[in-house]
N, C-alpha and C positions, 0 to 999 in steps of 0.2 A: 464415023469412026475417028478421024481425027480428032473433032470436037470432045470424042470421050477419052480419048489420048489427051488431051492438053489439060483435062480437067484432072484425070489420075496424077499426070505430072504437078500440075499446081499443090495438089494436096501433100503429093508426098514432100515436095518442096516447104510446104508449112509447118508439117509434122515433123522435118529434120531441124529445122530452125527451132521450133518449141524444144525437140528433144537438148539441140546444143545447148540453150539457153539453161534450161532447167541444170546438164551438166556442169554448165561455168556459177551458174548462182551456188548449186554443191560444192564445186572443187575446186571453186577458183580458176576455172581455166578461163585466157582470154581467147574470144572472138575475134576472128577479124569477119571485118564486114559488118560488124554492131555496131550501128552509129547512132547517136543521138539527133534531137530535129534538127540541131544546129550540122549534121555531118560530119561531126566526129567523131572515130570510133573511141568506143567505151570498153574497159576493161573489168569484170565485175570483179570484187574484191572477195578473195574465200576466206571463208571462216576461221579462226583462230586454232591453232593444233591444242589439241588436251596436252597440260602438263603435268608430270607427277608420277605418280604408282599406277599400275596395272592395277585395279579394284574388282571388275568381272568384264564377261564380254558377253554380246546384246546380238539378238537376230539379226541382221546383213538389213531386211526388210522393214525394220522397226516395230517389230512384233514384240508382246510380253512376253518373252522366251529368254534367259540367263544363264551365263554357267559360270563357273568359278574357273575353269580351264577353257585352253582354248580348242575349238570345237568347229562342228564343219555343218553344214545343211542336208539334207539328202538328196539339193543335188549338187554337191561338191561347193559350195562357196563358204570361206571363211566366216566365222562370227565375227562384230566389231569388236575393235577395245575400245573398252572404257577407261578413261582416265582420272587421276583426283579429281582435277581441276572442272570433269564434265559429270559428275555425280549430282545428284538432286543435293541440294544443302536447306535446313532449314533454320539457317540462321538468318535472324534480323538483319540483314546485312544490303546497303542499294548496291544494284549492277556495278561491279567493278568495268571500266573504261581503261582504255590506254594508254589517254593520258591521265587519268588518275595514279596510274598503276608505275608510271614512268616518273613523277613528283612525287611522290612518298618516299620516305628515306626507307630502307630494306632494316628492317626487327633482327636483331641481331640474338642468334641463337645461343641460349649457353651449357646445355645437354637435350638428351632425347631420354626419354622412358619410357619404362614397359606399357605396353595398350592395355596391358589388363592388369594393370596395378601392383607385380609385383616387386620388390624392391630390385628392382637394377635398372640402371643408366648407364650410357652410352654418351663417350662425347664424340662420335660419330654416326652417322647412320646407321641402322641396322636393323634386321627385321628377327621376332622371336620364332621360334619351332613351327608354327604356324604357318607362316608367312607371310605374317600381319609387320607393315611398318611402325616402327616406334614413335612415338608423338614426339614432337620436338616442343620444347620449352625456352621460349622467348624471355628476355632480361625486365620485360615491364609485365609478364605475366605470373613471375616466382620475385616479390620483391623481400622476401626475410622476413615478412612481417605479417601479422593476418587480417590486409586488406582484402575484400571480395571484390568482384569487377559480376557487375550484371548489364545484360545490355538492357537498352533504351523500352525495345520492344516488349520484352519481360517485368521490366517494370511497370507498364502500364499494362499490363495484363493482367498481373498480380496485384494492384492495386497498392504500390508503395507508398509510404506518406508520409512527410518528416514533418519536425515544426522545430523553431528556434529555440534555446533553451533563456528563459528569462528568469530575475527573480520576483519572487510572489511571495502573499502569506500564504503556507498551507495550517489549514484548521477547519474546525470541522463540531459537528455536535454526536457528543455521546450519549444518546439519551438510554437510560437507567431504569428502574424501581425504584421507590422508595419508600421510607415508612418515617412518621412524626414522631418525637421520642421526646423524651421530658430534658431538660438541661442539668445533667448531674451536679455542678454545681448549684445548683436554687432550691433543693428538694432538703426539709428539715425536719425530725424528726420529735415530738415532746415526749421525754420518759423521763422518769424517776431515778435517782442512784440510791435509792433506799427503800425501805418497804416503807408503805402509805398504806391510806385508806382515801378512799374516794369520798367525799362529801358534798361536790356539787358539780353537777358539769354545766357547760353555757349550753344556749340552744344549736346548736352547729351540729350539722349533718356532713356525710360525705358528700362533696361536689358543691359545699358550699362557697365562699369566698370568704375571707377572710383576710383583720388588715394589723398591720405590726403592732403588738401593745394589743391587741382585745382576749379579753378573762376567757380561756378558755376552759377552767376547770379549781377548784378547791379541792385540796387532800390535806388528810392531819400525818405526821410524820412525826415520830416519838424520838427518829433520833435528829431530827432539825429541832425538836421542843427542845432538848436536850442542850444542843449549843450555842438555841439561839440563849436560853437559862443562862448558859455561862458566858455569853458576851457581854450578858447585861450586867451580870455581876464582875465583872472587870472596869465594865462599864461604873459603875457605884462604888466601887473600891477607889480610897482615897488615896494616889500616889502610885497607881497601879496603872495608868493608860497605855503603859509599853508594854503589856500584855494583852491588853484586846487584840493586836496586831495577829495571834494564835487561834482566839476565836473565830474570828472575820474571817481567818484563811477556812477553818474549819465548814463556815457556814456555806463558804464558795465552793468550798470541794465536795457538800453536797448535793448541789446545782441551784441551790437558792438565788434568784435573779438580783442582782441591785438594788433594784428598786426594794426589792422586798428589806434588804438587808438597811436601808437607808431610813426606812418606816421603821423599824424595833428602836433603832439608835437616837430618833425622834422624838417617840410615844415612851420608850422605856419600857417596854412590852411585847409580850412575845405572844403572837396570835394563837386562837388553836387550831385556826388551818389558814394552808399558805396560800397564795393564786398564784395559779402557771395560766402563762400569758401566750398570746402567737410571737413566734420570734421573729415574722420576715409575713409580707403582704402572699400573698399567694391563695391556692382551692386545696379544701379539704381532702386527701384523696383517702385516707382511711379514719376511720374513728375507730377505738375498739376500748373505751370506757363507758364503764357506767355506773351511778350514784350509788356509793355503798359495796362497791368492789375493794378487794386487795389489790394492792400493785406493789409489784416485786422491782427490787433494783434490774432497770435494763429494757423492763415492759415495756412496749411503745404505744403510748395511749393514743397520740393524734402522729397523722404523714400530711406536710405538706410541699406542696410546688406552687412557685412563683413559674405563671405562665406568659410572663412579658417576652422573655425572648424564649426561642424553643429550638430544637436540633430536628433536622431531616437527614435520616442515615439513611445514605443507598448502596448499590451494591453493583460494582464497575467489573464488568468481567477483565482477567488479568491481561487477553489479549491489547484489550483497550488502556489498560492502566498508565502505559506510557504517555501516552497523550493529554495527562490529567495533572495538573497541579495546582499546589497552593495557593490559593487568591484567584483562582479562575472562577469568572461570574458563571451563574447558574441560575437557570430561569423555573420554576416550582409551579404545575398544576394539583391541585388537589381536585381529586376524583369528585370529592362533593360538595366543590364548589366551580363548575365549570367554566364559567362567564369570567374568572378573575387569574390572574398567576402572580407569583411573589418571586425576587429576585433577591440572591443572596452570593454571597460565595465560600469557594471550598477552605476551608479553616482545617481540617485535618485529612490528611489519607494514613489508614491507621496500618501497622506493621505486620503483619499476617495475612494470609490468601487462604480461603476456608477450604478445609480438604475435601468436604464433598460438592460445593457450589463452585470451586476454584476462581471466585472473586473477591476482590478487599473491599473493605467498607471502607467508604466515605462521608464524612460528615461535613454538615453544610448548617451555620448559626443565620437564623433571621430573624425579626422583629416580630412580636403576635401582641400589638398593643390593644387589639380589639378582640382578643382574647376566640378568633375563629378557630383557632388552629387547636385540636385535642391528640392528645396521647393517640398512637395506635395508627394514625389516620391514613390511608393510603396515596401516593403523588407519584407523579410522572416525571423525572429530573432529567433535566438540560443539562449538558456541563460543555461550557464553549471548552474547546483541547487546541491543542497547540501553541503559536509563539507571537505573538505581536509584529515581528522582526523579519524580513523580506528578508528570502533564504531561496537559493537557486531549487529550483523544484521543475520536474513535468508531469508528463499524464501519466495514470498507473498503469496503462496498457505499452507504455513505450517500456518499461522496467518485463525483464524474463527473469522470474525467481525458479531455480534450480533447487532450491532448497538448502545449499552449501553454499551458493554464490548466487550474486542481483550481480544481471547484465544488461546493457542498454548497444544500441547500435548505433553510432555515430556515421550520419551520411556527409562523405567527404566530396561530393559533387564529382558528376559525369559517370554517372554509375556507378563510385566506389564506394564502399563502408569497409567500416569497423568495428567489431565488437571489443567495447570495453567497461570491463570490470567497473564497480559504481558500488558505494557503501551509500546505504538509506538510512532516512531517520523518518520525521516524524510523517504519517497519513492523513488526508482531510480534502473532502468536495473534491475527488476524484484527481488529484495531484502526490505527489512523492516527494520529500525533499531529499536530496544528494549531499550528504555529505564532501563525497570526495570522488574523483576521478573523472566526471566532466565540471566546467565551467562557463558561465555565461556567456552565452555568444554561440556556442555550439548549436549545432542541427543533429537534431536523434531522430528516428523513425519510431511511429507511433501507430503505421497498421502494416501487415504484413512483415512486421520482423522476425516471425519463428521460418520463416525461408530464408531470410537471408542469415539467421545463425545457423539452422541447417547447410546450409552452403560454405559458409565459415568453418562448420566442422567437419565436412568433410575434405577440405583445404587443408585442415591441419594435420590428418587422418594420412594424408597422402604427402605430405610433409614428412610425417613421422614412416612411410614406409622408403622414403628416398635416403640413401647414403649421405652423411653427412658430409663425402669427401664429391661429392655431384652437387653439391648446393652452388652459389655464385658466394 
């Protein structure tokens, strides 16, 4: 019996000890009789009291049980309170410490506002109808202006990503249609300014070739017989050579070529049929005489084209048009010749945007000294765009068009940015050039910036709900 006496006693003696113990570790009370190996008694240290607002209060137990007032158990024990300071937080934020919390200088408050956003501040404490407390608003957290502050954690969550603003070419290729066209200037036509007859034509077909000076045709012309008659008799009048000067003008105004006019003045003879000659190297593209025909003043007997140089007109949708100028090189596939391209550049962008295609034509002059290139022909055009001239540019993903306004976010390091306004010019290989409102050197975000102007705006959003006479 005593044996079991001493053992009862021992335990209960352990189990009071456990119980104090666990007490002073809760509530901070010291022990005496706690001693450490060395036999010193230890005093455990309690925990920190919660500071701040009543927020709810929590089962006595630690049980998931809550109430917004305060409340009792069934059997008689108070609920705990909860305090600001002992609430779950899920901010990025490390354990604040004591001595952390004692070397920091204290944020200096400059109003409190409504928790639910609406327009009233408080330059003192105060809770709305609810009994929700007002947020207070710190001097580095409302600075005037529409800096964002995001923390550390959040941004790499989000995956934020700046890059330096440097200057670059931007440029780029617009590639086009196209189609080969004859050179308006080169293309010449032989016709008549009087009625004729046709008496001989050369052997020349359409699609021939043909070279400056070759006889392309004899007709008799009754009223060329007519004047060339009276040149010559100006011509043979004794005393009279200050009158051919009317003839000769007569014979030229009815297309009679030089040479022809230099042979009568020669021979002293007036042929009875004249020869119309090619007036320029180039291909047959029409014929439409033949031996023994009428030809009215006007008729066009032969069409030709000198095909040494030739025009490729394309057609640059108007979005693009800006990127396109004068003397920009341009690289030329033809469809049916694949293996080869020709380089030229743009010599006009012509004045009108077609109203149902709503792009302008541009024309591009290059060489066809080997005569490949034909009328009609179909090509695929290059047109280098843009500036020679290293111009501050980023990526086009860092640019937010609104459609009324292009915004970029400027990351002003340590988690801060700023959105600001940015006038663009030219586009090309996945860059932007900036005109105006950043400058070289700057850092812009270039992924994830539709959250941080999201958050931007709605800073400003809550700006514009605050009294002007509450601001700092």
């Amino acid at each position: 019996m005593k044996r079991l006496a001493r053992t009862g006693l021992t335990l209960a003696a352990v189990l009071a000890a456990g119980g104090g113990g666990y007490l002073a570790g809760v509530r901070g009370i010291p022990v005496a009789g706690l001693r450490d190996w060395f036999g010193a008694e230890r005093t455990l240290l309690a925990q920190p009291t919660g500071t701040g607002a009543v927020i709810y209060y929590q089962d006595p137990d630690g049980r998931l049980i809550y109430s917004a007032t305060p409340r009792q158990t069934a059997d008689g024990r108070s609920f705990r309170t909860v305090r600001a300071s002992e609430d779950v937080s899920f901010e990025d934020k490390p354990p604040a410490t004591a001595e952390a919390t004692a070397q920091r200088s204290p944020r200096r408050v400059i109003y409190y506002r409504n928790p639910m956003g609406l327009p009233d501040t408080s330059p003192v404490p105060k809770k709305d109808s609810m009994g929700m407390d007002y947020i207070p608003v710190h001097l580095d957290e409302d600075d005037g202006g529409t800096v964002v502050r995001v923390s550390l954690g959040k941004l790499q969550r989000t995956g934020v990503r700046s890059e330096l603003v440097v200057r670059r070419i931007v440029g780029g290729l617009v590639r086009v249609p196209g189609m080969v066209q004859l050179d308006e200037r080169r293309i010449s036509v032989v016709a008549t300014r009087s009625n004729a007859f046709v008496n001989e034509v050369a052997n020349v077909t359409t699609g021939d070739r043909v070279t400056k000076g070759q006889m392309l045709l004899r007709l008799y012309s009754p009223d060329i017989a007519a004047a060339g008659a009276l040149f010559l008799t100006d011509l043979n009048s004794v005393g009279r050579d200050s009158l051919t000067g009317g003839a000769r003008q007569r014979l030229e105004n009815l297309g009679l070529p030089p040479e022809a006019i230099a042979e009568i003045e020669r021979t002293r003879k007036v042929p009875l049929s004249m020869m119309w000659r090619a007036p320029r190297d180039g291909v047959v593209l029409e014929r439409n005489v033949v031996e023994g025909m009428k030809a009215s003043p006007g008729d066009v007997l032969f069409r030709l084209a000198d095909l040494a140089t030739i025009w490729v007109l394309a057609d640059v949708p108007e979005f693009d048009l800006g990127a396109v100028r004068i003397g920009a090189p341009v690289t030329i596939r033809i469809r049916s010749l694949p293996a080869s391209s020709l380089t030229g550049r743009v010599s006009l962008i012509y004045p009108q945007v077609g109203e149902t295609t709503r792009a302008t034509r541009v024309r591009i002059e290059i060489g066809n000294p080997d005569g490949v290139l034909l009328p009609n022909m179909y090509a695929e055009v290059e047109i280098s765009s843009g500036n020679a001239a290293l111009v501050v540019a980023i990526p086009d993903n860092a640019v937010i068009d609104t459609g009324t306004r292009q915004v970029v976010i400027l990351d002003r390091g340590e988690g801060r940015f700023e959105p600001r306004e940015v006038k663009i010019g030219l586009r090309g290989d996945g860059f932007t050039e900036i005109r105006e409102g950043i400058a070289e050197g700057d850092r812009v975000v270039v992924a994830a910036n539709f959250l941080i102007d999201a958050e931007s705006n709605l800073k400003a959003a809550l700006r514009g709900l605050t009294p002007p006479e509450a601001r700092p």
